[in-house]
MARMAR-708736 format. One record per atom (N, C-alpha, C, O, CB): residue in one letter; atom name; z, x, y. Coordinates in nm, 3 decimals. Each point is the difference from the previous one (the first is absolute). Glycine has a CB too. Example, Ala and Ser with C-alpha at 12.3 -4.5 7.8 and 13.67 -1.06 7.14 Angstrom:
2
[node 'A','N',[0.780,1.319,-0.569]]
[node 'A','CA',[0.000,-0.089,0.119]]
[node 'A','C',[0.000,0.090,0.120]]
[node 'A','O',[0.066,0.104,-0.002]]
[node 'A','CB',[0.059,-0.293,-0.115]]
[node 'S','N',[-0.197,0.154,0.222]]
[node 'S','CA',[0.006,0.082,0.119]]
[node 'S','C',[0.073,-0.077,0.109]]
[node 'S','O',[0.017,0.051,0.111]]
[node 'S','CB',[-0.232,0.067,-0.174]]
//
This chain:
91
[node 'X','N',[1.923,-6.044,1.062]]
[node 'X','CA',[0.068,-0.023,-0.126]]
[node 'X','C',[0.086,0.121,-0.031]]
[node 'X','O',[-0.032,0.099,0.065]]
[node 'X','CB',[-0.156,-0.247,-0.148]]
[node 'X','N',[0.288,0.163,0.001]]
[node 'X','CA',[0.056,0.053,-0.026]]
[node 'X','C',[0.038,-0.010,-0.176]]
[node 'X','O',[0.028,-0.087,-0.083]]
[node 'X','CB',[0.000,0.082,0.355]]
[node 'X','N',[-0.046,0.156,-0.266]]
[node 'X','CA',[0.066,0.011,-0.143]]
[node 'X','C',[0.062,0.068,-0.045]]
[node 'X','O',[0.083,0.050,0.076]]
[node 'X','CB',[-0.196,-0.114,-0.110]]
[node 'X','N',[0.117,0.114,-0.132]]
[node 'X','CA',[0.125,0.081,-0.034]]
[node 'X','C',[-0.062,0.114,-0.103]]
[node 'X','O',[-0.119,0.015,0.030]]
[node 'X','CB',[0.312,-0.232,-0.002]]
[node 'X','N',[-0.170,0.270,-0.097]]
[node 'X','CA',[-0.052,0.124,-0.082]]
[node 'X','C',[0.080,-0.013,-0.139]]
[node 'X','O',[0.117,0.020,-0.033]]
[node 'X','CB',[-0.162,0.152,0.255]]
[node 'X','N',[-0.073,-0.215,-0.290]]
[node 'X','CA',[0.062,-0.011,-0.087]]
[node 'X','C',[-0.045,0.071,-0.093]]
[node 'X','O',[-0.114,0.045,0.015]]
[node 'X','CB',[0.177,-0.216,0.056]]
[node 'X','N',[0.035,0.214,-0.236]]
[node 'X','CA',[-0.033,0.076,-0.078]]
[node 'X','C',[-0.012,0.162,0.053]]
[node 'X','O',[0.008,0.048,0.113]]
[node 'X','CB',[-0.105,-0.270,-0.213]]
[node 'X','N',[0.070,0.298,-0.065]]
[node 'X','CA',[0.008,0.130,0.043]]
[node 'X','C',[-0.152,0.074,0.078]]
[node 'X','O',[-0.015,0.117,0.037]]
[node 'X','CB',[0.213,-0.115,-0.252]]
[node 'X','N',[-0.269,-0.083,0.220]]
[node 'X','CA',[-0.148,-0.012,0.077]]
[node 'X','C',[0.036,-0.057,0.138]]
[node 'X','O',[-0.064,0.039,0.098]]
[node 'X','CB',[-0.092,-0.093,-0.319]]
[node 'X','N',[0.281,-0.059,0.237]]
[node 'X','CA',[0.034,-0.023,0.167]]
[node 'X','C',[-0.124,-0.072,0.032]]
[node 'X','O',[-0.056,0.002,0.110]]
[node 'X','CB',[0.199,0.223,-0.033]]
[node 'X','N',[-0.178,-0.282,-0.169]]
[node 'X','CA',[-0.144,-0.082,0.038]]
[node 'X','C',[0.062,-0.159,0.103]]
[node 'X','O',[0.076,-0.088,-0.040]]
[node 'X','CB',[-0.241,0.186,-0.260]]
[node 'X','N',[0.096,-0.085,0.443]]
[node 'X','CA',[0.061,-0.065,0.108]]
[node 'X','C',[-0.036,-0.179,-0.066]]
[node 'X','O',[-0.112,-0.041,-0.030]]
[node 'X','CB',[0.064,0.278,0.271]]
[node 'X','N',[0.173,-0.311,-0.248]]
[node 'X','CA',[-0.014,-0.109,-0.028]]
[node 'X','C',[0.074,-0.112,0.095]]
[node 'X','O',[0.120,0.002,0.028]]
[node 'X','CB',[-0.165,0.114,-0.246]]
[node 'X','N',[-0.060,-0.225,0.266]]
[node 'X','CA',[0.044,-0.032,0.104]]
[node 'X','C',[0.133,-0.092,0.016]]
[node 'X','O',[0.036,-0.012,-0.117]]
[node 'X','CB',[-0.268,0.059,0.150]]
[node 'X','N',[0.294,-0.096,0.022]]
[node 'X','CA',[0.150,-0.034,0.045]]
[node 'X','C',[-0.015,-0.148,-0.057]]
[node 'X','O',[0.081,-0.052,-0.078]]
[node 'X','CB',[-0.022,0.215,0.324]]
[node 'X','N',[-0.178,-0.226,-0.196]]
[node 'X','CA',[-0.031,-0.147,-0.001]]
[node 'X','C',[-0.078,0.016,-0.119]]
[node 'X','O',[-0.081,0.091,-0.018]]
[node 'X','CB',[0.080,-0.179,0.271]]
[node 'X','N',[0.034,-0.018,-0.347]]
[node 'X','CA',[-0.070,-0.026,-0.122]]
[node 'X','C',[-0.052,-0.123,0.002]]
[node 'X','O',[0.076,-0.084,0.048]]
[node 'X','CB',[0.052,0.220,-0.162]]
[node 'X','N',[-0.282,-0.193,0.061]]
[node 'X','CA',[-0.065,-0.094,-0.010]]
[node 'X','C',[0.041,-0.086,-0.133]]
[node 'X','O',[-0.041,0.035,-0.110]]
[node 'X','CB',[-0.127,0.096,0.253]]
[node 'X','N',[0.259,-0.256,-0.126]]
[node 'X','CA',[0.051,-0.060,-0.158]]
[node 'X','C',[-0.122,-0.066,-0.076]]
[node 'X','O',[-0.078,-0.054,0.078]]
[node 'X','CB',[0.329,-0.014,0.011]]
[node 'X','N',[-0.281,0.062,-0.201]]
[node 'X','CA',[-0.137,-0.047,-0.077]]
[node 'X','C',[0.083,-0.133,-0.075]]
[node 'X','O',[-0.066,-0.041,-0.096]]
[node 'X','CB',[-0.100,0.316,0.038]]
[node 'X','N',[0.246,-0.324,0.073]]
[node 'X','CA',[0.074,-0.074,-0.085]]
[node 'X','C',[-0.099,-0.134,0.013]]
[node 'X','O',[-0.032,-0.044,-0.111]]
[node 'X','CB',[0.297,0.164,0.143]]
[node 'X','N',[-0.309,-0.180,0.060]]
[node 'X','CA',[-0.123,-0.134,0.019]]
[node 'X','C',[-0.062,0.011,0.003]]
[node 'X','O',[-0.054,-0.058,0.094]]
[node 'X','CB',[0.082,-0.030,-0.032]]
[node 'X','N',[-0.120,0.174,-0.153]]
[node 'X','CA',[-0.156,0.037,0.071]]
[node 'X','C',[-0.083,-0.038,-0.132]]
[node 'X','O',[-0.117,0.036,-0.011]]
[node 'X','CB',[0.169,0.199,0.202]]
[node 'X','N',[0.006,-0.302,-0.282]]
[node 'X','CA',[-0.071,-0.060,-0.148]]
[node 'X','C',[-0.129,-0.115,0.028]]
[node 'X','O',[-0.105,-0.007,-0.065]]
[node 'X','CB',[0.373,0.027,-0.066]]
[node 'X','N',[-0.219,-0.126,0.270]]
[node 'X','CA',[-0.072,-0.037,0.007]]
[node 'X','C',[-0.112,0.016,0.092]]
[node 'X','O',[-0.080,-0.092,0.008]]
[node 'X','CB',[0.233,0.012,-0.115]]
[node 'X','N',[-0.174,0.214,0.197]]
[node 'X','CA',[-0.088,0.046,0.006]]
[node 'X','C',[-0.090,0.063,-0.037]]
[node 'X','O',[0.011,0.054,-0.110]]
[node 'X','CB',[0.090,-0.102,0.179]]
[node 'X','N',[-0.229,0.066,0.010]]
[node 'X','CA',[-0.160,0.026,-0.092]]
[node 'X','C',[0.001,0.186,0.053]]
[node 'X','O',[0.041,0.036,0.111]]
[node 'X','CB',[-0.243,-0.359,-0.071]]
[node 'X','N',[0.161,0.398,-0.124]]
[node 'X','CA',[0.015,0.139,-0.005]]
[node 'X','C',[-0.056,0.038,0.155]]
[node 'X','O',[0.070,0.066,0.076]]
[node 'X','CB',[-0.101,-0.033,-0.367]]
[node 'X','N',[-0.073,-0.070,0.321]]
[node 'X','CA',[-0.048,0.029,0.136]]
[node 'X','C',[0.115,-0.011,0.142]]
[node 'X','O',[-0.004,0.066,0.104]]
[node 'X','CB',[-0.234,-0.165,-0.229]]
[node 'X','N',[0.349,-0.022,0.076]]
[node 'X','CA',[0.084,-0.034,0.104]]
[node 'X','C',[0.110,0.073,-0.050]]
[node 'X','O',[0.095,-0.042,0.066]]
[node 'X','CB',[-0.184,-0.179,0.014]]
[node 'X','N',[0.131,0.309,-0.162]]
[node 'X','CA',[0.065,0.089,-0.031]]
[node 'X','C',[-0.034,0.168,0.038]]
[node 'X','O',[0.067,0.096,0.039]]
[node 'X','CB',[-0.026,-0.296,-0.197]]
[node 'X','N',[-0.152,0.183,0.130]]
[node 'X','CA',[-0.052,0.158,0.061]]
[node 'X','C',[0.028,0.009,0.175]]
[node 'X','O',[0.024,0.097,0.070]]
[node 'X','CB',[-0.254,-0.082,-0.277]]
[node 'X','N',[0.213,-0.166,0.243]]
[node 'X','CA',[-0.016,-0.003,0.139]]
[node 'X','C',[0.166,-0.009,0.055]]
[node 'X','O',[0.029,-0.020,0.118]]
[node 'X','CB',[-0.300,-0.106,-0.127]]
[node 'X','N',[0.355,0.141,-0.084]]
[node 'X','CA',[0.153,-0.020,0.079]]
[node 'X','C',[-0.013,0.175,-0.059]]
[node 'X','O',[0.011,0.080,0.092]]
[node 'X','CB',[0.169,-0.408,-0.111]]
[node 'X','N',[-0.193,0.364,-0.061]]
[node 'X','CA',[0.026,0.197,-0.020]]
[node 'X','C',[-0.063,0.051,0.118]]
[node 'X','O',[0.053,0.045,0.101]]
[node 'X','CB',[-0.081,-0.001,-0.374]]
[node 'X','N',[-0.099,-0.058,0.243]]
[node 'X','CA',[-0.020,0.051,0.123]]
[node 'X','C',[0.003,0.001,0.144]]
[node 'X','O',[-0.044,0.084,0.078]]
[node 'X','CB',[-0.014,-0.077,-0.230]]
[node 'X','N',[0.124,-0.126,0.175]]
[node 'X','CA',[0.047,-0.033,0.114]]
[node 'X','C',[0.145,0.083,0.031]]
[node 'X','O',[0.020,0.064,0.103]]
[node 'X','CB',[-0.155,-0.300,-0.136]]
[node 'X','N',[0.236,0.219,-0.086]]
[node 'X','CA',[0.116,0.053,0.017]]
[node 'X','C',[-0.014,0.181,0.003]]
[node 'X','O',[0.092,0.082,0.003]]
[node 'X','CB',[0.011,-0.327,-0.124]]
[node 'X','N',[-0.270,0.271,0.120]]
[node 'X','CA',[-0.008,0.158,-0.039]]
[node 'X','C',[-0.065,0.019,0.127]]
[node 'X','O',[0.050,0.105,0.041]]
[node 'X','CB',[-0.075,-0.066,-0.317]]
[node 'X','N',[-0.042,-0.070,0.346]]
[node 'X','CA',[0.016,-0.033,0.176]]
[node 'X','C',[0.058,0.023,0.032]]
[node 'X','O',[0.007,0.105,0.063]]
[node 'X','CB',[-0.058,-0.214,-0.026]]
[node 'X','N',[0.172,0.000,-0.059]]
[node 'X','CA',[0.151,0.033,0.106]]
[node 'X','C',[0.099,0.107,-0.047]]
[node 'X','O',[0.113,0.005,0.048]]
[node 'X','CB',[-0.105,-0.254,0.010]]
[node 'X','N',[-0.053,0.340,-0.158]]
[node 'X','CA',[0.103,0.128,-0.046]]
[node 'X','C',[0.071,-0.052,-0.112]]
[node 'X','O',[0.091,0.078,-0.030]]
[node 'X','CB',[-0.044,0.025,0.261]]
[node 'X','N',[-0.051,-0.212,-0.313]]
[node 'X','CA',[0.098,-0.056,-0.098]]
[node 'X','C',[-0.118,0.036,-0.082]]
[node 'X','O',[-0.114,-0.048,0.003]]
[node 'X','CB',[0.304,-0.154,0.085]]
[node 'X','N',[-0.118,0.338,-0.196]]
[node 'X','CA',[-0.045,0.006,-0.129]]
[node 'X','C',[0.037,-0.017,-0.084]]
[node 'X','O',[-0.077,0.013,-0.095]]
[node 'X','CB',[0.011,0.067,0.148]]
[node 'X','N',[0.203,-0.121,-0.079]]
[node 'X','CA',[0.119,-0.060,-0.110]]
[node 'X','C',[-0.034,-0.151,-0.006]]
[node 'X','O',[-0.021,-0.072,0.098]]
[node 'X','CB',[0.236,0.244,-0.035]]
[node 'X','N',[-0.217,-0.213,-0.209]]
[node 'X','CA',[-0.028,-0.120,-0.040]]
[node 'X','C',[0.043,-0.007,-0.111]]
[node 'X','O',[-0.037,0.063,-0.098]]
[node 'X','CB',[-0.120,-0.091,0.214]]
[node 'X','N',[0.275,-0.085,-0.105]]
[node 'X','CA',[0.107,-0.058,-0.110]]
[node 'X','C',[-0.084,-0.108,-0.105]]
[node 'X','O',[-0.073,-0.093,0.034]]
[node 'X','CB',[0.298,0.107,0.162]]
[node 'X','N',[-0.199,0.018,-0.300]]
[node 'X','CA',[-0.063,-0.081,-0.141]]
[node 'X','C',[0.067,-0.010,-0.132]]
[node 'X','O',[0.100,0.070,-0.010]]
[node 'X','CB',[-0.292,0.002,0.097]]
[node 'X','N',[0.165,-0.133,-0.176]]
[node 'X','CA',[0.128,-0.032,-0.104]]
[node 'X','C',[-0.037,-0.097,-0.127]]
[node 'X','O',[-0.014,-0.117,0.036]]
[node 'X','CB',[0.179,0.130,0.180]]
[node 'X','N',[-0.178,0.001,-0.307]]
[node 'X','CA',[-0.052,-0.074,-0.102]]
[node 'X','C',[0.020,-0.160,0.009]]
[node 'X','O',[-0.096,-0.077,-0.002]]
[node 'X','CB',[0.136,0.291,-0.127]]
[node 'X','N',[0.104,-0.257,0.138]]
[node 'X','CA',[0.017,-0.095,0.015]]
[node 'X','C',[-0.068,-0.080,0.136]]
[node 'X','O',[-0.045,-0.112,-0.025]]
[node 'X','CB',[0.228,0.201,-0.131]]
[node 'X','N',[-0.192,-0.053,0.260]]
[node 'X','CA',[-0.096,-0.037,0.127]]
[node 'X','C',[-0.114,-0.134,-0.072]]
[node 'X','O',[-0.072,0.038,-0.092]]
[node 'X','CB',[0.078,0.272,0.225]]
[node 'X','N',[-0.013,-0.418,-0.101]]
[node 'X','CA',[-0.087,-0.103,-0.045]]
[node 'X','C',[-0.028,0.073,-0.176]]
[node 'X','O',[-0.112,0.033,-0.039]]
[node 'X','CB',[-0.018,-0.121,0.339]]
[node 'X','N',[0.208,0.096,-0.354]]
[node 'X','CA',[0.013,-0.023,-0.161]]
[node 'X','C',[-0.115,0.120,-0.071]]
[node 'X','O',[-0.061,-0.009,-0.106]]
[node 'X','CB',[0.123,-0.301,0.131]]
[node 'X','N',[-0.063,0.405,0.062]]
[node 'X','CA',[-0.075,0.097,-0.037]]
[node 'X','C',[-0.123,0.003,0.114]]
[node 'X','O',[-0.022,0.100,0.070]]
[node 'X','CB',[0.103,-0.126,-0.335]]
[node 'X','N',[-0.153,-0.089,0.273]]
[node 'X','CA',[-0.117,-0.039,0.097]]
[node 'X','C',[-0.009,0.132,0.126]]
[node 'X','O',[-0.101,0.068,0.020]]
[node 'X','CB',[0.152,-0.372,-0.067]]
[node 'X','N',[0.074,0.314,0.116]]
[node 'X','CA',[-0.020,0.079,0.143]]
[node 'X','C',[-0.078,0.154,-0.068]]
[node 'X','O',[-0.095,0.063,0.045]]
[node 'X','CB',[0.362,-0.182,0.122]]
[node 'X','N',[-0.170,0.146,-0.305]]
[node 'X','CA',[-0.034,0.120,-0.013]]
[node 'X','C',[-0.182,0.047,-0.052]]
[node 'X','O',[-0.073,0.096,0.022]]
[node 'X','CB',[0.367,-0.104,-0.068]]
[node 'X','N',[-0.306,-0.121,-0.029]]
[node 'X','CA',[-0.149,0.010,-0.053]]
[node 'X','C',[-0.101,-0.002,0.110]]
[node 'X','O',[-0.109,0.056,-0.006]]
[node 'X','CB',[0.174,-0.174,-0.203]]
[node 'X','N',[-0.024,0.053,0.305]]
[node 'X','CA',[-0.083,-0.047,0.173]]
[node 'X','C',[-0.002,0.145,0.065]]
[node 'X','O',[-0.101,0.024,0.066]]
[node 'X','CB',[0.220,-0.306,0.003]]
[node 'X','N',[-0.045,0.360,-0.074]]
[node 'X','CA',[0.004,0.127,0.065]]
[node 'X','C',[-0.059,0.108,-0.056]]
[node 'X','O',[-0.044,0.096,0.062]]
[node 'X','CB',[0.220,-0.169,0.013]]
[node 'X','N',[-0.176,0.055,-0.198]]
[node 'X','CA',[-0.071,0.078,-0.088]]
[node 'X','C',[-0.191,-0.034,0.017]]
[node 'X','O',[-0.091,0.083,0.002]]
[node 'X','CB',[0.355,-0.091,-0.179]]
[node 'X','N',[-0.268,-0.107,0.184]]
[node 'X','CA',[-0.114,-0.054,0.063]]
[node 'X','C',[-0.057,0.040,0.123]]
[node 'X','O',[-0.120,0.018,0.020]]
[node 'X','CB',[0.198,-0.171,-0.129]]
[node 'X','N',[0.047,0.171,0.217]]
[node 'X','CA',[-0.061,0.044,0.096]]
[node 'X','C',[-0.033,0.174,-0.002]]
[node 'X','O',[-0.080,0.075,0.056]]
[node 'X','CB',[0.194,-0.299,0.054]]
[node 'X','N',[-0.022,0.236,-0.189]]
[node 'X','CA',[-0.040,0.180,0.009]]
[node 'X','C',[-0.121,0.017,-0.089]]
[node 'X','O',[-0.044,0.114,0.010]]
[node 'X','CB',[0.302,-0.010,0.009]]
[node 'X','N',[-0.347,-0.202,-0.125]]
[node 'X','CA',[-0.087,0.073,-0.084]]
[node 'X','C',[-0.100,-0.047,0.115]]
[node 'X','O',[-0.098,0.075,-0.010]]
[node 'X','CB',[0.176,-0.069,-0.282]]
[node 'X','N',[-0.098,-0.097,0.399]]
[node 'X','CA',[-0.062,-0.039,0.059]]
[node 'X','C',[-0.039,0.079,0.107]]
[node 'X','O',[-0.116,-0.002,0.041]]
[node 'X','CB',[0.192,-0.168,-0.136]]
[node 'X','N',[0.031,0.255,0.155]]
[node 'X','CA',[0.000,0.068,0.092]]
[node 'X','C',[0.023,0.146,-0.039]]
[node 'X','O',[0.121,0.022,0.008]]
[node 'X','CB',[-0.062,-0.221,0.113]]
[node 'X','N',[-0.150,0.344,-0.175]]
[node 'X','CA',[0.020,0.096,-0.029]]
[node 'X','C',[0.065,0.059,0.090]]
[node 'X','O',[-0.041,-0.017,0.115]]
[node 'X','CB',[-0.109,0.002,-0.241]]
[node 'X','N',[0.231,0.074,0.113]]
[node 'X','CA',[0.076,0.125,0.093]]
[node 'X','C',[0.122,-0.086,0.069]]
[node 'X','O',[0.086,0.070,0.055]]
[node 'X','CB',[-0.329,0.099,0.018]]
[node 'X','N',[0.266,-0.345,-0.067]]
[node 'X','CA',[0.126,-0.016,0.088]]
[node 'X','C',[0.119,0.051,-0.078]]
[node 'X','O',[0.099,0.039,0.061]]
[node 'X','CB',[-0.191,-0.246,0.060]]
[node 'X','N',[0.086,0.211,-0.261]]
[node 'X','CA',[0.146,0.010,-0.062]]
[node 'X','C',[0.061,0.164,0.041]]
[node 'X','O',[0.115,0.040,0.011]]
[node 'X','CB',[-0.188,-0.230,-0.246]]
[node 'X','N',[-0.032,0.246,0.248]]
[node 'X','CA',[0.053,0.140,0.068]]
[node 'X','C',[0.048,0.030,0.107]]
[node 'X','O',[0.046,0.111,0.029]]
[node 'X','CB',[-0.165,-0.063,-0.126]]
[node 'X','N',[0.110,-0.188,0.198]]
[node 'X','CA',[0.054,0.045,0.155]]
[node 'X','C',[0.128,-0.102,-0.001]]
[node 'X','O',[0.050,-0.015,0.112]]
[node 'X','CB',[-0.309,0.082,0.043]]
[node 'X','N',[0.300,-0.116,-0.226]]
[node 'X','CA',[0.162,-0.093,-0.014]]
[node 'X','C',[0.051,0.047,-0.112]]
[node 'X','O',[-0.061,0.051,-0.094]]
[node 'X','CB',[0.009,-0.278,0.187]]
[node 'X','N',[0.219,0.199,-0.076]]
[node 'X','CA',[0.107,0.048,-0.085]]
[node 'X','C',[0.049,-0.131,-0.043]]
[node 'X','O',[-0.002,-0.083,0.092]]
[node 'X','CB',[0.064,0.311,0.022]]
[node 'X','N',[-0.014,-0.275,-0.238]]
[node 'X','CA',[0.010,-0.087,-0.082]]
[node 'X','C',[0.143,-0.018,-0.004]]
[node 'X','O',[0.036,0.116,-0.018]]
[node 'X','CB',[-0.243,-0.068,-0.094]]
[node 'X','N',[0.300,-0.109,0.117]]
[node 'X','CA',[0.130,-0.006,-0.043]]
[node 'X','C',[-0.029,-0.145,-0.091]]
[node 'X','O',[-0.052,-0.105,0.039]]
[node 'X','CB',[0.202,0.249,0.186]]
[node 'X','N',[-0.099,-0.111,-0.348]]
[node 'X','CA',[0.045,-0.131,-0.104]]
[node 'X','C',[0.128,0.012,-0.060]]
[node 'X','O',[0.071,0.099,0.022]]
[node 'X','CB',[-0.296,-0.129,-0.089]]
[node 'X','N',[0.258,-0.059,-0.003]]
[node 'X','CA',[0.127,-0.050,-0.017]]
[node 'X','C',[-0.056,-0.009,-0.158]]
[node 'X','O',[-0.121,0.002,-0.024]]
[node 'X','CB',[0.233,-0.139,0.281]]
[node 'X','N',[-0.016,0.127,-0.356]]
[node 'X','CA',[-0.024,-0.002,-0.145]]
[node 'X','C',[0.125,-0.111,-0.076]]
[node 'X','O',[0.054,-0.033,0.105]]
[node 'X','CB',[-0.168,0.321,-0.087]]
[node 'X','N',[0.186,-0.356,-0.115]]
[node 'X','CA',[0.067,-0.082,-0.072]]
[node 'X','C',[0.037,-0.089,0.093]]
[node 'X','O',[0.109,-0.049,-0.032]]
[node 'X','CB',[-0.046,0.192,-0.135]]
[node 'X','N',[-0.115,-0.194,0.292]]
[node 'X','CA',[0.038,-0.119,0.028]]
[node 'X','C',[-0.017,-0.109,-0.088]]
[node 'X','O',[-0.120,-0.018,-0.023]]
[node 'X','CB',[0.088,0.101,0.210]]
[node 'X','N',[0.109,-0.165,-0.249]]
[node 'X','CA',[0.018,-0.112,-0.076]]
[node 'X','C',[0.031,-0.112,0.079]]
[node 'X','O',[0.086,-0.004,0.088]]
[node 'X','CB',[-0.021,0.136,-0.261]]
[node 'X','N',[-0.194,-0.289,0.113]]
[node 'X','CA',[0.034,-0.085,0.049]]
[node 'X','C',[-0.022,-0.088,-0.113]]
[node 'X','O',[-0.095,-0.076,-0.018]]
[node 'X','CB',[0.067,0.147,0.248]]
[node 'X','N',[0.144,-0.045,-0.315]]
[node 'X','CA',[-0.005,-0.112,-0.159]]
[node 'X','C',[0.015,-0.133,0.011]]
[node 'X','O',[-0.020,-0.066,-0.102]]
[node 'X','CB',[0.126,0.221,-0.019]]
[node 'X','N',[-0.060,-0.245,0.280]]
[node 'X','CA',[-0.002,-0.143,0.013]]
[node 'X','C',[-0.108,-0.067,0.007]]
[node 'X','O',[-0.021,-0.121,0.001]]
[node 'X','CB',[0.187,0.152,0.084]]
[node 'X','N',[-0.265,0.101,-0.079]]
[node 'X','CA',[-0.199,-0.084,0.012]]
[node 'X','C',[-0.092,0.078,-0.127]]
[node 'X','O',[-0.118,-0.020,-0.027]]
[node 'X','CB',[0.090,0.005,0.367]]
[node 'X','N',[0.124,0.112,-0.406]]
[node 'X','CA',[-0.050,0.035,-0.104]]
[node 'X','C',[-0.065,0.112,0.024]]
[node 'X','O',[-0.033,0.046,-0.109]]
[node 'X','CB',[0.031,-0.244,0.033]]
[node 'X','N',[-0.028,0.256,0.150]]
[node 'X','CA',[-0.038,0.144,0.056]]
[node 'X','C',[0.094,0.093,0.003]]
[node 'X','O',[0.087,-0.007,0.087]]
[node 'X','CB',[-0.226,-0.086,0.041]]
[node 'X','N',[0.138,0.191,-0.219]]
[node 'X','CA',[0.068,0.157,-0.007]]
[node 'X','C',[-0.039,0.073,0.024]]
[node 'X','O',[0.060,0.107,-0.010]]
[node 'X','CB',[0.014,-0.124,-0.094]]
//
């Protein structure tokens, strides 16, 4: 794997990012089991975002981290913030 350095810490973040955008309708156990799978193969970057299944992805991940002490410390988080989708009523 390969990665890049990021911030003024240069904390190594990997190239390939894991997307969380479908993972609402999975059960926390089959979510821990794609992190840590992608933390196996050197992918510690994992993309997430409020809007993602209408909030759901983000509450599911949060789930998996109270579930699992210590994973939220070995992955780097990228989210996204004012995505608007006012044709389904979600802001």
């Amino acid at each position: 794997m390969r990665y890049i350095e990021f911030g003024q810490a240069k904390t190594k973040v990997s190239e390939v990012m894991v997307g969380l955008m479908r993972i609402d309708q999975m059960s926390v156990a089959k979510v821990t089991e794609l992190v840590e799978t992608a933390l196996d193969e050197g992918i510690n970057a994992l993309d997430i975002a409020n809007v993602y299944g209408r909030g759901a992805c983000e509450s599911l991940l949060g789930e998996v981290f109270a579930a699992n002490p210590g994973l939220r410390n070995r992955v780097i988080l990228q989210s996204k913030v004012g995505i608007r989708k006012e044709d389904d009523g979600f802001t």
